[in-house]
C-alpha positions as a Markdown table, in Angstrom:
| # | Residue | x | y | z |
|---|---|---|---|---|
| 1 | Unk | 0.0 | 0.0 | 0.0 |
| 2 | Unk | 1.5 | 3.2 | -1.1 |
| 3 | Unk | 0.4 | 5.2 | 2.1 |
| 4 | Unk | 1.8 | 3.1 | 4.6 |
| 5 | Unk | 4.9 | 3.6 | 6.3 |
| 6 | Unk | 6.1 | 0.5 | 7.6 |
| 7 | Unk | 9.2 | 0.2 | 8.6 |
| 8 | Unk | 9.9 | 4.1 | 7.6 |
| 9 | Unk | 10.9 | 6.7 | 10.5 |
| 10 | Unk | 9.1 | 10.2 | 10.2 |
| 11 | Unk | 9.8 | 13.5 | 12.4 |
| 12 | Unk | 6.8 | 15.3 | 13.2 |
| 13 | Unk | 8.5 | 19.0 | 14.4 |
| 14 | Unk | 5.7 | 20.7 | 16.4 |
| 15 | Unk | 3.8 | 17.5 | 17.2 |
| 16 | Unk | 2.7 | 17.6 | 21.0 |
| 17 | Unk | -0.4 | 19.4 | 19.8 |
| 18 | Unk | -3.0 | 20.7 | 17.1 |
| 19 | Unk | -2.3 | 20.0 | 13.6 |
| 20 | Unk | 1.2 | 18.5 | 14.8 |
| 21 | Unk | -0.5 | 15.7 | 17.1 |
| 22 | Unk | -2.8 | 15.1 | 14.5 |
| 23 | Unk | -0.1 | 13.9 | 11.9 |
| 24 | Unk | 1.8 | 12.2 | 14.1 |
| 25 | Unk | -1.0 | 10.0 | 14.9 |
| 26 | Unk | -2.2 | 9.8 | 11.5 |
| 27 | Unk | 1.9 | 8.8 | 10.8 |
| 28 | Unk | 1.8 | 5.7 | 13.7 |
| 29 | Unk | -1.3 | 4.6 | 12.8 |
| 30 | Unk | 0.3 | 4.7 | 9.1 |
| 31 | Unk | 2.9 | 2.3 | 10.7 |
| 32 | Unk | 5.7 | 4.9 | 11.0 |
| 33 | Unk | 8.2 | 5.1 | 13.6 |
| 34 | Unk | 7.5 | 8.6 | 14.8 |
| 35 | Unk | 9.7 | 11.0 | 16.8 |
| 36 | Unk | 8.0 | 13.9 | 17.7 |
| 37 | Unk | 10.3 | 17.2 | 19.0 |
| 38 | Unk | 8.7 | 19.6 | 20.7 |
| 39 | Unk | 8.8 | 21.8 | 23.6 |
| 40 | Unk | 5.6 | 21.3 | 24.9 |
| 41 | Unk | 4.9 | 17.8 | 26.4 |
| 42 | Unk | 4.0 | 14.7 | 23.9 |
| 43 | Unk | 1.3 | 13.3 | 25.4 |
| 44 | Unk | 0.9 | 10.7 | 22.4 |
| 45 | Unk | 1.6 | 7.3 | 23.3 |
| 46 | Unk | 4.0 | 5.1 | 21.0 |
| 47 | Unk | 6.0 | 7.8 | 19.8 |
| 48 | Unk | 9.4 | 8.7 | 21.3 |
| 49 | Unk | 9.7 | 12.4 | 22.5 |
| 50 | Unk | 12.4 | 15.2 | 22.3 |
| 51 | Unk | 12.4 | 18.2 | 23.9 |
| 52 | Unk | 12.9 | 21.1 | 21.4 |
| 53 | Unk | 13.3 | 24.6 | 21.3 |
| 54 | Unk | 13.1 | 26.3 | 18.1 |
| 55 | Unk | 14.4 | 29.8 | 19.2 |
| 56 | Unk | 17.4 | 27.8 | 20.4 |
| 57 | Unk | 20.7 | 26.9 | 18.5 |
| 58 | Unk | 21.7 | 24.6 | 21.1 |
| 59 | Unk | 18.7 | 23.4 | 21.5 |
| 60 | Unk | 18.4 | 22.2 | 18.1 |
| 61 | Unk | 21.6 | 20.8 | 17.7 |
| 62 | Unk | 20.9 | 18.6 | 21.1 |
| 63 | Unk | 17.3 | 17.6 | 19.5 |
| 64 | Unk | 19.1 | 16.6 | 16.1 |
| 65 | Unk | 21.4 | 14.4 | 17.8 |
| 66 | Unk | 19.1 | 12.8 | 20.3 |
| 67 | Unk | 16.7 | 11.9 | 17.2 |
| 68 | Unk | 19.6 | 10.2 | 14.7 |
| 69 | Unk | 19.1 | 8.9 | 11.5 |
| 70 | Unk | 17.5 | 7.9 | 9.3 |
| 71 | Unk | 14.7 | 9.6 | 9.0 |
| 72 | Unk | 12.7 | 9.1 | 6.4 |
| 73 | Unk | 9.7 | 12.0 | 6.1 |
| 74 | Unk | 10.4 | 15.6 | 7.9 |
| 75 | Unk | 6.9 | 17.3 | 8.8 |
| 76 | Unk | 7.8 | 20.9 | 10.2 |
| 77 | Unk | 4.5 | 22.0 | 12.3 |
| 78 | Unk | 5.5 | 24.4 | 14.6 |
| 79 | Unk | 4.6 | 27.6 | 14.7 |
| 80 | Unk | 3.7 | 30.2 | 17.2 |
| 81 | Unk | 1.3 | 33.1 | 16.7 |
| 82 | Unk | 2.1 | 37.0 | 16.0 |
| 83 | Unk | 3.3 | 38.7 | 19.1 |
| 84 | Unk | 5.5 | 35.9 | 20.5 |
| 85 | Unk | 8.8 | 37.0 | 20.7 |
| 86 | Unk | 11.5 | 35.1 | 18.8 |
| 87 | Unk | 9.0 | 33.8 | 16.3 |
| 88 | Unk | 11.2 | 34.5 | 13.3 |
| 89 | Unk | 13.6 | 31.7 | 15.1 |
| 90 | Unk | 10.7 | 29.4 | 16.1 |
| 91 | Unk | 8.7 | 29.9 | 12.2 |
| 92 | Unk | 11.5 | 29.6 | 10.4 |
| 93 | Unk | 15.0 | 29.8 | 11.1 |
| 94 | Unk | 14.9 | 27.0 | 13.8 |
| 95 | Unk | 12.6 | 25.0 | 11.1 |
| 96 | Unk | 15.5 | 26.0 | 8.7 |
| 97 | Unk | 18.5 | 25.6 | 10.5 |
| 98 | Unk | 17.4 | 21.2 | 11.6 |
| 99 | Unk | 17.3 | 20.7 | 8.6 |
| 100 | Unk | 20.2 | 22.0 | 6.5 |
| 101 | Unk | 22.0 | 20.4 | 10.1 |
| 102 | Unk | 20.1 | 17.0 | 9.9 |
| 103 | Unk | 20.8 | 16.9 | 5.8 |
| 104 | Unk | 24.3 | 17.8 | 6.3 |
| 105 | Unk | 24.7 | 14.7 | 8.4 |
| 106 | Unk | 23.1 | 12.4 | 6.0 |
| 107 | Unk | 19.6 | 11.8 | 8.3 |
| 108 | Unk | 17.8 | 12.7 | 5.7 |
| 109 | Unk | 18.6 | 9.8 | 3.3 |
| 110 | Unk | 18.0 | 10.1 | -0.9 |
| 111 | Unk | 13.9 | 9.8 | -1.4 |
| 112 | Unk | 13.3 | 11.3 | 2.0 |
| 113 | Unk | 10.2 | 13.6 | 2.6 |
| 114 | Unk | 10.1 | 17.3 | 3.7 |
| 115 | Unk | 6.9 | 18.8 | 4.5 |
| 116 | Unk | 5.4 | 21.8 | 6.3 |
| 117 | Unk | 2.0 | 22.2 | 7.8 |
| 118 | Unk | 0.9 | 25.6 | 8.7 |
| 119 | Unk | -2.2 | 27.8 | 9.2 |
| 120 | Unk | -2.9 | 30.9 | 6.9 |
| 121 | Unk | 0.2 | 32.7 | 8.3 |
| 122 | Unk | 2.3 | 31.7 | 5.1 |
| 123 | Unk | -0.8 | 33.0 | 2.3 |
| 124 | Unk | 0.6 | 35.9 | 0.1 |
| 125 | Unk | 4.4 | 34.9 | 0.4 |
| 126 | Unk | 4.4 | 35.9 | -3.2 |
| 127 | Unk | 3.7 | 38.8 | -3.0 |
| 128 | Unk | 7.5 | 39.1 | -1.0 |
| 129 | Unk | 9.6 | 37.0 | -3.3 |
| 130 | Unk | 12.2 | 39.4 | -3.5 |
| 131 | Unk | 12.4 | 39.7 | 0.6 |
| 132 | Unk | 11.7 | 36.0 | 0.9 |
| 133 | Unk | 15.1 | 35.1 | -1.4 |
| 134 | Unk | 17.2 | 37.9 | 0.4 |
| 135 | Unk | 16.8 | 35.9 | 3.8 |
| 136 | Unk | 16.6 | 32.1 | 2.4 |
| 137 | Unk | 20.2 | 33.6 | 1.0 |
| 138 | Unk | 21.3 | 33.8 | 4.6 |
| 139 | Unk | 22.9 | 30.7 | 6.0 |
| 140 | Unk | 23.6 | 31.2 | 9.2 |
| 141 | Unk | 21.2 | 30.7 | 12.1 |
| 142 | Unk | 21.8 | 34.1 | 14.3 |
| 143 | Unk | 22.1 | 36.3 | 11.2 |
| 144 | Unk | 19.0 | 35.1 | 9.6 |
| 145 | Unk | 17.2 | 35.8 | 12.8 |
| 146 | Unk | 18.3 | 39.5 | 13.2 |
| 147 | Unk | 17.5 | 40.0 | 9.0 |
| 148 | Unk | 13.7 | 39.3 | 11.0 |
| 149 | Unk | 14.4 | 41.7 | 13.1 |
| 150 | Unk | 15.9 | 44.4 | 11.2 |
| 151 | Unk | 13.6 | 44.0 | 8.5 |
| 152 | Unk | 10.8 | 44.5 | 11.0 |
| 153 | Unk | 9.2 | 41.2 | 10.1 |
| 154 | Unk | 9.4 | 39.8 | 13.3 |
| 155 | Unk | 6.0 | 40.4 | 14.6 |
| 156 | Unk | 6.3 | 40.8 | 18.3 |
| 157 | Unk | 7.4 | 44.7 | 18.1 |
């Protein structure tokens, strides 16, 4: 069956609640090893559980090498809501910065899946491609965050 994923590991980023939870489950009951990181509690039984903070560097780095590889599908689901502050880091960047690490360390094997899961947050993106390109140009985790801030697109101001 060509939606199971028996004997297949997937990373669900953002997965202790809403839409997060809900593909996680939908990924075990798929037959998936699932690894959820996040930094609120995982509540979701069968799935092994990283603590993750996405405005966090070190944080990251510590989750990446906890979780291992292979991992075979990459669902990025977190996301916090305007006003928070370092949601440029926790949107984005973090999202950004696992996995350019966890693809520089061969996790993310040839025919692995990345996907992300958002609300309406992300609609219109278009209409910024020239912003949008300026900071996916930027490499580096602390320097892509402050292009947020000095750009004013960090919404917590």
């Amino acid at each position: 069956d060509g939606f199971r994923f028996d004997g297949k590991r997937v990373l669900v980023v953002g997965g202790a609640t809403g839409m997060g939870a809900a593909a996680a489950e939908l990924a075990l009951d798929l037959g998936a090893e699932v690894v959820v990181m996040d930094r609120a509690e995982v509540t979701l039984d069968g799935v092994t559980a990283i603590s993750l903070d996405l405005a966090s560097q070190e944080s990251i780095d510590a989750a990446a090498d906890a979780c291992g590889g292979p991992v075979h599908a990459l669902l990025a689901c977190a996301g916090v809501a305007d006003g928070t502050p370092g949601i440029e880091r926790i949107n984005f960047v973090g999202h950004r910065y696992l996995i350019d690490r966890m693809l520089d360390a061969g996790m993310l094997p040839a025919g692995s899946a990345i996907g992300f899961i958002s609300s309406t947050a992300g609609l219109g993106c278009e209409r910024n491609l020239d912003e949008l390109n300026e900071v996916l140009a930027i490499s580096d985790f602390d320097e892509a965050a402050a292009w947020f801030v000095e750009h004013r697109k960090a919404d917590y101001f």
